[in-house]
C-alpha positions, 0 to 999 in steps of 0.5 A: 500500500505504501501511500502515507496516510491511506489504511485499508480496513475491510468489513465483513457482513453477518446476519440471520438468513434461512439460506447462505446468500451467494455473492451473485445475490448481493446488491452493495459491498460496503466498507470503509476507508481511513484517510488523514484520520477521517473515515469515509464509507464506500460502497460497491453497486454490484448491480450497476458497476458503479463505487459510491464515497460517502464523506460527511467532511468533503473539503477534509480530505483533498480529492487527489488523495481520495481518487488515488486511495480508491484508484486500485479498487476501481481497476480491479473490482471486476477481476474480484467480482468474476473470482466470487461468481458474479455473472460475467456474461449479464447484461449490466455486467461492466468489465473494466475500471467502474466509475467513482462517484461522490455523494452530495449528501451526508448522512447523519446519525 
């Protein structure tokens, strides 16, 4: 990783399902990023190929550093997406780097 201020934290989703969901059936892959201290949420849309960032504090942390923390993810969430068993041939299937897209809302709890 080697970029200073960027750490990597992977989540993983637990629940009470009456059967194992298969990754083919799951919509959204969140997560979570750490940049400069501050925590951003990211989410994949495995339906339509696309990577949402949720950043309650959007001028903390400079875009550059931003793009460059999810720059891999988008190259290669295809790849990862044929390793788990996503439906290559679908239709709505995007193979190649999947866009970035920055909310203009924040959420508060």
């Amino acid at each position: 990783m080697g970029r200073k201020g960027l750490e990597y934290y992977f989540n993983t989703a637990v629940g009470d399902f009456q059967e194992k969901p298969e990754w083919g059936d799951v919509n959204y892959v969140i997560g979570y990023i750490n940049i400069k201290e501050h925590w951003l949420a990211v989410a994949a849309d495995m339906r339509k190929c696309k990577i949402y960032v949720f950043n309650s504090m959007p001028n903390y942390a400079d875009k550059k550093i931003v793009d460059q923390a999810l720059e891999m993810s988008a190259r290669c969430i295809a790849s990862l997406t044929i390793a788990i068993g996503v439906d290559l041939h679908s239709k709505r299937f995007k193979y190649g780097p999947w866009p970035v897209l920055r909310s203009l809302m924040s959420v508060h709890l």
